[in-house]
N, C-alpha and C positions, 0 to 999 in steps of 0.2 A: 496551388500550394504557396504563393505569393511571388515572392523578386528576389530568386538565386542570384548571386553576380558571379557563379562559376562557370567557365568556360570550358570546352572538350578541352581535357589535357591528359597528360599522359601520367600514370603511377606504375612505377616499374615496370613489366612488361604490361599493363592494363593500360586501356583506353577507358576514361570515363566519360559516360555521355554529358550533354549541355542540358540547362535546366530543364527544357521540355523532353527530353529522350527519360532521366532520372526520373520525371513528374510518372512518366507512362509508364516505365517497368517498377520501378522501385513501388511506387504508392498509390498511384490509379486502381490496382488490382484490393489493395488495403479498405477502396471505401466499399466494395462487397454490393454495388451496383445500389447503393443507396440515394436515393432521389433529390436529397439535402445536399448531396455532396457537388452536383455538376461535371461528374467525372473528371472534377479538379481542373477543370478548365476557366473559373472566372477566381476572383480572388477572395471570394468568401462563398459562405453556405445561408442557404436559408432553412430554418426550424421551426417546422409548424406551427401553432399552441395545438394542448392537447386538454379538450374541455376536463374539470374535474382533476387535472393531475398540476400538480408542482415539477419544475425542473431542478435539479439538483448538480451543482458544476462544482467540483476541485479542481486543483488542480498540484503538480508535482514534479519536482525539476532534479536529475540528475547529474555528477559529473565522476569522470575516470578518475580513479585513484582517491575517490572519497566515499560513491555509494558504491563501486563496486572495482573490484581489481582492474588497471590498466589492461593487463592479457586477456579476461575473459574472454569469451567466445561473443561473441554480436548478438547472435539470437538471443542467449540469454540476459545480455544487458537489457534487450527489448522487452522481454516478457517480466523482467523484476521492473522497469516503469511502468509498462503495460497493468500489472496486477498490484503494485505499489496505489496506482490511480483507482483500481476496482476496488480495495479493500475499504476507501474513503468511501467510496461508495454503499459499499454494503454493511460499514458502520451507520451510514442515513436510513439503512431500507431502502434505500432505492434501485431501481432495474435501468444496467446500463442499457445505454443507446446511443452513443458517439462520441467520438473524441478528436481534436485539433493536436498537432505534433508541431514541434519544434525540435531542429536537427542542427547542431555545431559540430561538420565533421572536421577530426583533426588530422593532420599531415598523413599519418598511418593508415587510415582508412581510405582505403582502396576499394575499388568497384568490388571485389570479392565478399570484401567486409561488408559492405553498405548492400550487397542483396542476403548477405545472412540477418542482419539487422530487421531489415526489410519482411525477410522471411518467418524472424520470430514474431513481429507483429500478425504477421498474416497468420501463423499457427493459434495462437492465442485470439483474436478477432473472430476465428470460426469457432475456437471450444467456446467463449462468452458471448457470442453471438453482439458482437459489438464492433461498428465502422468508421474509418479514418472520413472527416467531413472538411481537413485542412490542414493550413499548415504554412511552415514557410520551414528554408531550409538556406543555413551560407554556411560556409569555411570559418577555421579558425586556427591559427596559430598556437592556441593552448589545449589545453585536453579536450577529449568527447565531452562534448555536453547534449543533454536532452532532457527537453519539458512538453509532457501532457496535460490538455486539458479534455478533463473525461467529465460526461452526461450521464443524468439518468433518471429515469420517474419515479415521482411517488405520489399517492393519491393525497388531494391538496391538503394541507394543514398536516400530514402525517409523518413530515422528515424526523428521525430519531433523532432529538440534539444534544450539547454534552449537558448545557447546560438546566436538565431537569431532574437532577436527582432529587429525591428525601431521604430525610432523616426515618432511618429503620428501614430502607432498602437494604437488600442484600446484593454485594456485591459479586459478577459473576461470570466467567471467563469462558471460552471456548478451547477447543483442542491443543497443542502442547505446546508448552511455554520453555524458551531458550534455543529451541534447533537452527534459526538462523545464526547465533553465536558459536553453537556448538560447529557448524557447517564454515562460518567464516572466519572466525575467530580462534578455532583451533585449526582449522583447514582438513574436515572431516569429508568435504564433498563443496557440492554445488547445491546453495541455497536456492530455491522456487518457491517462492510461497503461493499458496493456491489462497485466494480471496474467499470469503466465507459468505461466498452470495446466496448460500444457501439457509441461512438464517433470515432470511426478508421477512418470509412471512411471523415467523415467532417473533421477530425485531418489533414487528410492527402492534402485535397482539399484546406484546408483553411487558418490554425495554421499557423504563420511563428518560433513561438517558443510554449512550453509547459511545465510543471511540475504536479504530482498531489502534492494534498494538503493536507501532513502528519503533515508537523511541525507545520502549523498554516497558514492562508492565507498570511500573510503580510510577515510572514517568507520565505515562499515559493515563492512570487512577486517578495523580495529582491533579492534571490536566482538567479532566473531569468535573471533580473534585473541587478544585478554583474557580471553575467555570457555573457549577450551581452554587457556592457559598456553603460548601459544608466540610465534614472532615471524612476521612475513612479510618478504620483499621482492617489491617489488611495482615494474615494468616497465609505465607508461602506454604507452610509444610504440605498445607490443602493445593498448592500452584499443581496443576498435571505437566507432568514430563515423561517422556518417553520413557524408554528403558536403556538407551544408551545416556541417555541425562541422569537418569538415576545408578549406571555404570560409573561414570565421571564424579558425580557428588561426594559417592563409596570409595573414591582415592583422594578423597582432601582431607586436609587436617578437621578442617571447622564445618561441618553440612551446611550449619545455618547460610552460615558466611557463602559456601559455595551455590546455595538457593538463591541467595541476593545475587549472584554475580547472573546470574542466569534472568529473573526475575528486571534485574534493567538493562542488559545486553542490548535489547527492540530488535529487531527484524525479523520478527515473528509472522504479522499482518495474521493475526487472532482479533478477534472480538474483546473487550471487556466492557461489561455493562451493569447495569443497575436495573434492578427488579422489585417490587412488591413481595413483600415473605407467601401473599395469597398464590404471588403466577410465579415464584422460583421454581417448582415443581415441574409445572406444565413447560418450563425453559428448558429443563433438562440440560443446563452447562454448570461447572464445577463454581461451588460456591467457594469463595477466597473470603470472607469477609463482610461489612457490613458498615451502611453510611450512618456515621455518628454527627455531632453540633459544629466541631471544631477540630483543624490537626490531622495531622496523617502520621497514623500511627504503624507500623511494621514489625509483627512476628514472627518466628518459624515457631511454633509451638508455643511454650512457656518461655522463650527466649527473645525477648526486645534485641534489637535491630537499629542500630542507626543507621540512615540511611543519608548521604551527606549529596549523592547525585542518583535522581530517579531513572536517568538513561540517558541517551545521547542529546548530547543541546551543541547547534551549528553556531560560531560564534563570528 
C-alpha cells in the first residue's frame, strides 16, 4: 500500500496499529485475493494486458466538509468514493476491475472509524465485484481526504466518449434527477448513489456519446456538449424525478425555477447521454432534448430558463 510514516499510537482509549498491522486488517482483505494485487505486500501491482479489450482508468478525490459532511458515518464516505469512481466508469461502458486508494487520515479518525471506512469498501467491492490493487495511506493535520483510482474494460476502440455527439441526436437521461440534493441539501436522508453499471451493454450498442451526472445535469450536458462542438436544447419538464421531488417542486412559487434547482444540484451519478433518433427506442431512458448547431439552450415547457451556473464548479 506504499510508505505510512504512522507509528502504533494511541487515539483515545484505541491502539492503532503500525503500517503493516493497518496494511493486513484494514485493506489486505479489500483486494479480494486478487493476483495483481500481491496481498499488498510489494509497492505496486501488476495488470495484465487483456488481448482485444482497452483499459479505462479515472480517477476521483474526496474531502470532509466539501463532498461530504464532516460527521458522516465512514462506511458511507467509502462507498459515495467507492461509486463516485464506478459511475465514471459506467459513463465509458466499461466493466470494473480494480482500484488504487489513497487515504489522509485526520486527527479524529481513530481505529474505530478507519475499520468502518475500511468496511464500506469492503461491502461495496463484493456487490461490484471489484478489488483494492494499492495504495498508500499518511496522516494529516487537516480534513479526511481520499482519492481513487478505479479500472475497468472495455472492448478495444469501444469506450463511450463525451466528445461524439451529433447534431439531431437526442438527448437522454437515466433514472431520477435531483435526489442527491434533495437528500443533501435539504437533509432528507443519506445520499448513495447506486452507479448505473447496468447500462454497459445499451451504452455500448447505442450511446454515441456519455457523461454521468455529478456536477448537475445541465452542467454535465454542457460538458458534453463542449466537448463535441455543438449545442443542446434541453426540456426539464421531461427531467424524471421522483415523487417526493415532485412533492417539493408543488411547494415553490416558480416549478420551472424549482426544476432548475434540482436539474444542476449534481450528485445524482445518473447517465446522460446522446443517441441516434433510430436507437432512442431501443435505449429506453427519458428523453430531455435534442443536440442542435450551437448554444445550450434550457426549458421547462414553453418557458425559457436562464441558466447562469450548470452545477457545481470546484474553484
Amino acid at each position: 500500500m506504499g510508505r505510512w510514516t504512522a507509528w502504533p499510537r494511541m487515539s483515545g482509549a484505541e491502539t492503532i496499529p503500525d503500517e503493516f498491522g493497518q496494511i493486513a486488517e484494514l485493506f489486505r482483505p479489500l483486494t479480494r485475493g486478487a493476483p495483481e494485487a500481491f496481498n499488498l505486500l510489494d509497492d505496486a501491482a501488476a495488470i495484465p494486458s487483456r488481448p482485444g479489450w482497452d483499459m479505462v482508468i479515472t480517477k476521483d478525490a474526496m474531502v470532509a466538509g466539501v463532498h461530504f459532511a464532516p460527521d458522516a458515518a465512514p462506511a458511507q464516505m467509502a462507498q459515495r468514493l467507492m461509486r463516485a469512481n464506478l459511475s465514471d466508469l459506467a459513463a465509458k461502458g466499461a466493466e470494473p476491475f480494480g482500484y488504487f486508494l489513497m487515504v489522509a487520515w485526520s486527527p479524529e479518525f481513530g481505529w474505530d472509524k478507519r475499520k468502518a471506512f475500511a468496511r464500506g469498501l469492503e461491502l461495496d467491492g463484493a456487490q461490484f465485484d471489484v478489488s483494492l490493487l494499492g495504495g498508500d495511506t499518511v496522516s494529516t493535520s487537516g480534513p479526511f481526504t481520499v482519492s481513487m483510482t478505479a479500472m475497468g474494460w472495455v472492448p478495444s476502440g469501444a469506450m463511450i466518449r463525451r466528445d461524439s455527439a451529433q447534431v439531431g441526436d437526442l438527448v437522454v437521461c437515466s433514472g431520477l434527477i435531483g435526489e442527491g440534493w434533495l437528500d443533501w441539501g435539504l437533509g432528507l436522508g443519506a445520499h448513495i448513489p447506486v452507479p448505473r453499471l447496468d447500462l454497459r451493454d445499451t451504452l455500448r450498442r447505442c450511446a454515441t456519446a456519455a457523461a454521468d451526472i455529478s456536477d448537475g445535469l445541465i452542467a454535465d450536458a454542457a460538458h458534453l456538449a463542449a466537448a463535441s462542438g455543438v449545442g443542446l436544447r434541453l426540456d426539464i419538464a421531461d427531467m424524471p424525478v421522483s415523487r417526493r421531488a415532485q412533492a417539493w417542486i408543488e411547494t415553490q412559487p416558480d416549478m420551472g425555477l424549482a426544476r432548475l434547482r434540482l436539474a444542476t444540484a449534481g450528485d445524482d451519478y445518473e447517465l446522460i447521454c446522446t443517441v441516434s433518433p433510430d436507437h432512442a427506442e431501443a435505449f429506453g431512458l427519458t428523453v430531455i432534448g435534442e443536440v442542435t448547431r450551437g448554444g445550450l439552450e434550457v426549458f421547462c415547457g414553453r418557458q425559457p430558463l436562464e441558466v447562469t451556473s450548470g452545477g457545481w464548479i470546484h474553484h
